[in-house]
C-alpha positions as a Markdown table, in Angstrom:
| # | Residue | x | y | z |
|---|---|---|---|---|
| 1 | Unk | 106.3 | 95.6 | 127.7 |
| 2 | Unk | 105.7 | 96.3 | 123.7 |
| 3 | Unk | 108.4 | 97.5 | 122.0 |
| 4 | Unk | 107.1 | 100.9 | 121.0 |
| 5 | Unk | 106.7 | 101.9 | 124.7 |
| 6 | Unk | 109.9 | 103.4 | 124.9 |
| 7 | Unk | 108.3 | 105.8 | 122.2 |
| 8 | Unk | 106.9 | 109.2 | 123.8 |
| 9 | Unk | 104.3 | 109.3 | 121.0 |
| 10 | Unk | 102.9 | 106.4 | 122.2 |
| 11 | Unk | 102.1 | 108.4 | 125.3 |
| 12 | Unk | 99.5 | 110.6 | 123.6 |
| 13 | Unk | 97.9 | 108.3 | 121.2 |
| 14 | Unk | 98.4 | 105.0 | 123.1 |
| 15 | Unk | 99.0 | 101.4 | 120.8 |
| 16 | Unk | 95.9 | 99.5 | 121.3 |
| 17 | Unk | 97.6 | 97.1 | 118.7 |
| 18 | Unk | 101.3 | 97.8 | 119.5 |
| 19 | Unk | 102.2 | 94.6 | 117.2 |
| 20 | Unk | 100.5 | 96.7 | 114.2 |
| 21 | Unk | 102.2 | 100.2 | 112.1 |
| 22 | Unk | 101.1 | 102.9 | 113.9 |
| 23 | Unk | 100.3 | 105.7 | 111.7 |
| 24 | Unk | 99.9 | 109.5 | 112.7 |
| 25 | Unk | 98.3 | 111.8 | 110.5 |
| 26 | Unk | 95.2 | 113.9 | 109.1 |
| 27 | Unk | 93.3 | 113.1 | 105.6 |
| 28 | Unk | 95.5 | 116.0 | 104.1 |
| 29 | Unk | 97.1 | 115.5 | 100.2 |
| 30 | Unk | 100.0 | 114.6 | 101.9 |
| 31 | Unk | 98.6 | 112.5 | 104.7 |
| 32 | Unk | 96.5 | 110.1 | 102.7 |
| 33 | Unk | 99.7 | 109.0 | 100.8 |
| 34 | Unk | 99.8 | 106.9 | 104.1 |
| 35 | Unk | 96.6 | 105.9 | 104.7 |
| 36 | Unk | 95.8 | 104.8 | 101.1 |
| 37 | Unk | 99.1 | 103.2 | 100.7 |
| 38 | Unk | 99.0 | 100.9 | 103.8 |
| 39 | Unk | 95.4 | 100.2 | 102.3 |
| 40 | Unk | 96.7 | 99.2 | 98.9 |
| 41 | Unk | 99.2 | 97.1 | 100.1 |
| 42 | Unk | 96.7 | 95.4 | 103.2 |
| 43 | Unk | 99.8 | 96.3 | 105.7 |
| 44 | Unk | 97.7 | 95.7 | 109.1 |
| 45 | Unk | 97.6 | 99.2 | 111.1 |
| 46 | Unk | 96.4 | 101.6 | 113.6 |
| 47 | Unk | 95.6 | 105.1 | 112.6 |
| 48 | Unk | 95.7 | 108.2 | 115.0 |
| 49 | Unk | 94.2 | 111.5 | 114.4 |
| 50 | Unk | 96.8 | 114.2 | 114.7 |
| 51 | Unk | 94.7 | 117.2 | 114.8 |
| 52 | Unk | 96.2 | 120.2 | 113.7 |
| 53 | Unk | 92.9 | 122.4 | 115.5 |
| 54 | Unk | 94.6 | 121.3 | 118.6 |
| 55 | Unk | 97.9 | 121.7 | 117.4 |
| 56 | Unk | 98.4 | 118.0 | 118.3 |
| 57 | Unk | 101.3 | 118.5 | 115.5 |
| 58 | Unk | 103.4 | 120.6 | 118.2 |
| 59 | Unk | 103.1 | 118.4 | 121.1 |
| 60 | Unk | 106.4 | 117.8 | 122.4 |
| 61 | Unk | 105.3 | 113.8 | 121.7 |
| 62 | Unk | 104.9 | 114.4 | 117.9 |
| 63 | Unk | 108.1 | 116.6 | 117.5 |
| 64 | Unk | 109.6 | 113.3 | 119.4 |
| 65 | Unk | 109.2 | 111.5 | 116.3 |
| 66 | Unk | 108.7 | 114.1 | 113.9 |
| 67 | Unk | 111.1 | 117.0 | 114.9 |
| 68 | Unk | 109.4 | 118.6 | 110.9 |
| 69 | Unk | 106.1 | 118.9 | 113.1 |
| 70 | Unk | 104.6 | 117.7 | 110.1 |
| 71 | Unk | 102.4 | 114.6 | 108.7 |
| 72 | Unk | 102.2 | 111.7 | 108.1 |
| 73 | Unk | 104.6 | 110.1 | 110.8 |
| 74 | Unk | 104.5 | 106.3 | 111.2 |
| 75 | Unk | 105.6 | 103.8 | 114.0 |
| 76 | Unk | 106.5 | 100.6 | 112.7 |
| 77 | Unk | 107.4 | 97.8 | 115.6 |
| 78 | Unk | 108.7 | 95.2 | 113.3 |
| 79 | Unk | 111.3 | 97.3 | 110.8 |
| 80 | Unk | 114.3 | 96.5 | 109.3 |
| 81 | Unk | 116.0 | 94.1 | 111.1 |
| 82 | Unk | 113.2 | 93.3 | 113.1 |
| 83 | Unk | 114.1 | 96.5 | 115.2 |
| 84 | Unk | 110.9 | 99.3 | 115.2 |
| 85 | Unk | 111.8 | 102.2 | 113.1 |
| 86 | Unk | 110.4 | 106.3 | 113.4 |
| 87 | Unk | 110.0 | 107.5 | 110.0 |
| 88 | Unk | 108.5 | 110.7 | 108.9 |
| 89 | Unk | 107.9 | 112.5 | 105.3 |
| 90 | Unk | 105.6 | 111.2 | 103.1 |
| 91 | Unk | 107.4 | 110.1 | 100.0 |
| 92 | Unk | 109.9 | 108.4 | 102.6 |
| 93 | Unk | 107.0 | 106.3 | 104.3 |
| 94 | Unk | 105.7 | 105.6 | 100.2 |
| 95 | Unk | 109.3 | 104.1 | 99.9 |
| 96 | Unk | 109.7 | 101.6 | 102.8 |
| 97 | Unk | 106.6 | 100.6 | 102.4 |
| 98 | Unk | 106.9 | 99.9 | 99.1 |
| 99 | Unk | 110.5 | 97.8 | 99.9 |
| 100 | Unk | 108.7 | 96.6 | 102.9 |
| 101 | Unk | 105.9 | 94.5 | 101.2 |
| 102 | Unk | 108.0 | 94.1 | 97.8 |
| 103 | Unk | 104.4 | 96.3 | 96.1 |
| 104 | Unk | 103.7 | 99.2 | 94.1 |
| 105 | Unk | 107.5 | 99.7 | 93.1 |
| 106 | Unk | 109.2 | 98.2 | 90.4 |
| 107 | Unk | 111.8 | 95.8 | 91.2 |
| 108 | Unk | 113.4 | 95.9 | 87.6 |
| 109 | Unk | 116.2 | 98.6 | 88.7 |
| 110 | Unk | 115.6 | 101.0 | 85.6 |
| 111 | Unk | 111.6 | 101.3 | 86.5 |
| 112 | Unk | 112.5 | 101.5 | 89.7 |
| 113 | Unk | 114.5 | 105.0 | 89.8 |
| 114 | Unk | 111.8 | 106.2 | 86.9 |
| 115 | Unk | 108.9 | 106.1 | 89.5 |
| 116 | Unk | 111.1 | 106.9 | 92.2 |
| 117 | Unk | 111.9 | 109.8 | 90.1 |
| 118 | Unk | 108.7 | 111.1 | 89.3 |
| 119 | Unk | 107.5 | 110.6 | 93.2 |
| 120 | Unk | 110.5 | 113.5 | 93.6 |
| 121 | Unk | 108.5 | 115.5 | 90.5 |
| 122 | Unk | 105.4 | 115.5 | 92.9 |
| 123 | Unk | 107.2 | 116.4 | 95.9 |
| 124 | Unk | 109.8 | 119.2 | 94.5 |
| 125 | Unk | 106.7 | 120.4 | 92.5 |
| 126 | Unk | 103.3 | 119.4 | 92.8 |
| 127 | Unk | 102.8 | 119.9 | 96.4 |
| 128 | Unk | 104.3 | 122.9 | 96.6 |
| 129 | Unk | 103.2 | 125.0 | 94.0 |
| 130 | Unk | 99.7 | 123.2 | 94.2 |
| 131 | Unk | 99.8 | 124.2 | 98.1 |
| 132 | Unk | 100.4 | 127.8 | 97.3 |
| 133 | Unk | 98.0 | 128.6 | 94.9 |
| 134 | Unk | 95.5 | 127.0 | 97.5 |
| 135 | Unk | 96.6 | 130.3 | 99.5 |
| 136 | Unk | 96.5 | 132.6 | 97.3 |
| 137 | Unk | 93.3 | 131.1 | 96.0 |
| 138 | Unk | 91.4 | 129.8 | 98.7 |
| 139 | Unk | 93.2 | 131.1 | 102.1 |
| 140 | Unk | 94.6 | 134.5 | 103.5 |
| 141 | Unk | 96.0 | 135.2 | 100.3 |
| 142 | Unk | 92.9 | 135.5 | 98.9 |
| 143 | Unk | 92.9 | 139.1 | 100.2 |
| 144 | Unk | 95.9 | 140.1 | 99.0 |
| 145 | Unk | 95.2 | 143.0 | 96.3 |
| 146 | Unk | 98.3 | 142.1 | 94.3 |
| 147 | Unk | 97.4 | 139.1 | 92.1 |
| 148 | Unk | 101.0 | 138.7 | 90.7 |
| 149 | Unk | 101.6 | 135.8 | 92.9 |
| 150 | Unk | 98.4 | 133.9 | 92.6 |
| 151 | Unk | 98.9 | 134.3 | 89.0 |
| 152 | Unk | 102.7 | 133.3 | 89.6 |
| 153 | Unk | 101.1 | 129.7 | 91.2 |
| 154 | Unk | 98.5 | 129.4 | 88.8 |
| 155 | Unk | 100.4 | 129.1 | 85.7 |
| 156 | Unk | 103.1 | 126.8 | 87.3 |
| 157 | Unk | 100.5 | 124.5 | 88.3 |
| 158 | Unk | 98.9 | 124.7 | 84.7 |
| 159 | Unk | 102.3 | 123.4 | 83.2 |
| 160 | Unk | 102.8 | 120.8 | 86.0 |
| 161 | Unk | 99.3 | 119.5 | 84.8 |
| 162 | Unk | 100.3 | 119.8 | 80.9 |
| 163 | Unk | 103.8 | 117.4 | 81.9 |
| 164 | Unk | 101.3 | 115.1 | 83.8 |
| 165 | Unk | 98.5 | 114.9 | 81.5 |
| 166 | Unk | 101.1 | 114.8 | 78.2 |
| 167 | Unk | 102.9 | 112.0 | 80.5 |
| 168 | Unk | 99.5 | 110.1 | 80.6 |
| 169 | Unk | 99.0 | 110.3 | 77.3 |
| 170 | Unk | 98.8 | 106.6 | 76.2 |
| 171 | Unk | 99.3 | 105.4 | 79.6 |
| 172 | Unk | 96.5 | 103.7 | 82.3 |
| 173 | Unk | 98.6 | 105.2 | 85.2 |
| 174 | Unk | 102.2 | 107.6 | 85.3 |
| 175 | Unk | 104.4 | 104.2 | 85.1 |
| 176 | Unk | 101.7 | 102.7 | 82.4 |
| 177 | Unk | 99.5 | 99.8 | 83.1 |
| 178 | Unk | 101.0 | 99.4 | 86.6 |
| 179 | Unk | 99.6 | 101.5 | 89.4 |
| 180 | Unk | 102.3 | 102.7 | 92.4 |
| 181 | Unk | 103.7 | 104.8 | 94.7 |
| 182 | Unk | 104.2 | 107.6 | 92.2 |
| 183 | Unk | 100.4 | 107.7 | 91.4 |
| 184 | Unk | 99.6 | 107.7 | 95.5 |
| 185 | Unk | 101.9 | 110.7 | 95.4 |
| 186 | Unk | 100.5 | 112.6 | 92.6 |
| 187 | Unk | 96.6 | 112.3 | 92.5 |
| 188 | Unk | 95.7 | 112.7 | 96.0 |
| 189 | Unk | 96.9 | 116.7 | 95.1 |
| 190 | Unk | 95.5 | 117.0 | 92.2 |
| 191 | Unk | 92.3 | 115.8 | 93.7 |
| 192 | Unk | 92.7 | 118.5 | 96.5 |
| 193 | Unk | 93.7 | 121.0 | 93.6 |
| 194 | Unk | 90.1 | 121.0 | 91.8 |
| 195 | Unk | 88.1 | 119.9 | 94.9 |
| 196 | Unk | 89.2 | 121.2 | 98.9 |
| 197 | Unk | 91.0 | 124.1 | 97.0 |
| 198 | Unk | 88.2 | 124.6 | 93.9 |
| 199 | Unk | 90.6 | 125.6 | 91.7 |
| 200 | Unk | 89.5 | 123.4 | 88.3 |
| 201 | Unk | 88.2 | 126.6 | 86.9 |
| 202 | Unk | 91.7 | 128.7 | 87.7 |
| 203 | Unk | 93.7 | 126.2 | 86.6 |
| 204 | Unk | 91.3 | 125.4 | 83.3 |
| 205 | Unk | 91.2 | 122.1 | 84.5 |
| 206 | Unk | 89.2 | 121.0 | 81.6 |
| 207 | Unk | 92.2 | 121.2 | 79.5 |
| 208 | Unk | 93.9 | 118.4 | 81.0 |
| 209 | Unk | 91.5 | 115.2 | 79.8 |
| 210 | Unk | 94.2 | 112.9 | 80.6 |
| 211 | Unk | 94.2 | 114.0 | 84.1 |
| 212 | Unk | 90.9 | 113.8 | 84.5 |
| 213 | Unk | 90.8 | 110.0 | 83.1 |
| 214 | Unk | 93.4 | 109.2 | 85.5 |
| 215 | Unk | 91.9 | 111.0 | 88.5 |
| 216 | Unk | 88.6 | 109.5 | 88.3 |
| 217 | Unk | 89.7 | 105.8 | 88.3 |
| 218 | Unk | 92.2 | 106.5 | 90.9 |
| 219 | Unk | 89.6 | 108.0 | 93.6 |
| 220 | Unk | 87.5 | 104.8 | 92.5 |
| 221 | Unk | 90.1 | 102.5 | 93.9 |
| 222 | Unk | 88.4 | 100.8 | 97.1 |
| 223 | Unk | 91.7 | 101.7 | 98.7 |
| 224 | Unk | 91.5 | 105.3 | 98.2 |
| 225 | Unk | 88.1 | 105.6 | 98.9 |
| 226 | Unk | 89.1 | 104.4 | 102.5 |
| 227 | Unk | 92.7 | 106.0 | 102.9 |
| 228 | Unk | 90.9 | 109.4 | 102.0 |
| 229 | Unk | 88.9 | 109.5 | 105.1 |
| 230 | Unk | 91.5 | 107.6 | 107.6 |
| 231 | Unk | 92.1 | 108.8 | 110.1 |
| 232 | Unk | 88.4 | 109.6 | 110.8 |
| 233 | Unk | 87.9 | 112.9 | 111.8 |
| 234 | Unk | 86.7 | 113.3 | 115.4 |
């Protein structure tokens, strides 16, 4: 009997390689922090579709392992201590992984907490106000007469692009030549940002040359290209 049996969510989207991470998730800014991470680091896997059309995200077998009903969840059979471990929220999953496999994170201690610190910058920040202004921009809130909080969103994501762009300045990726887990955090949203939420022209996107350096060699990294589209959509 595999270890992750005892698992309810394993009941809905059944292990066909219980001895690999099991991932649960949807090619959302958030979700392919995942997906592009366990790509970038060659961590063997299994990827299933939680569709939020079917509000697969409430099933009483998600909320088992994510009680947040949100994604990306994974399942991993070999954790620490070669127990399985339930982990949810995205920058968490960036950081075990990243300890896991001994990649993308600094083991020098001061390095360390600074990309550890600007992962937290893109999660206390980035995907937030980005996600808003993808409301008030794109979704219901497009309707709302009162502009004030579009406007609100738009210019906080305009100085959260000036702080990444002025932080690239000089530098390949946000920790320098090295790429890692704080540039899976970060340009996955920005990428949604001007694209699924076509906000480059809001947000004068064109400003931010830096950003646009950076974005373009990091969606031409064979493991984004595949992390993007995992898990395939129906």
């Amino acid at each position: 009997m595999s270890a992750l049996a005892a698992y309810p969510i394993t009941h809905k989207w059944p292990a066909q390689h219980p001895e690999r991470l099991q991932l649960y998730s949807l090619p959302t800014p958030n979700g392919v922090k995942a997906s592009i991470m366990l790509e970038e680091i060659g961590l063997a896997y299994e990827p299933h579709l939680v569709s939020f059309d079917s509000n697969d995200q409430l099933s009483d077998e998600f909320l088992s392992l994510n009680p947040n009903n949100k994604i990306p969840a994974i399942l991993d059979p070999n954790g620490p201590d070669g127990q399985p471990l339930a982990l949810f929220e995205s920058g968490a999953i960036l950081l075990y992984l990243a300890e896991k496999t001994g990649q993308l994170l600094a083991q020098d201690a001061a390095t360390r907490y600074e990309t550890i610190q600007w992962l937290m910058w893109q999660m206390g920040g980035i995907g937030p106000m980005f996600g808003q202004l993808g409301f008030f921009h794109k979704f219901a809130g497009k309707d709302y007469p009162d502009k004030r909080p579009r406007d609100r969103y738009v210019a906080e994501s305009q100085r959260l692009l000036g702080v990444l762009d002025q932080r690239l300045q000089g530098r390949d990726w946000i920790m320098g030549e090295h790429y890692s887990i704080a540039d899976i955090a970060v340009f996955p949203w920005v990428r949604n940002l001007i694209g699924f939420y076509e906000a480059a022209e809001l947000v004068e996107f064109e400003r931010f040359s830096n950003v646009q350096r950076a974005l373009q060699a990091f969606v031409a990294r064979p493991a984004v290209i595949k992390g993007l589209a995992t898990p395939a959509r129906g």
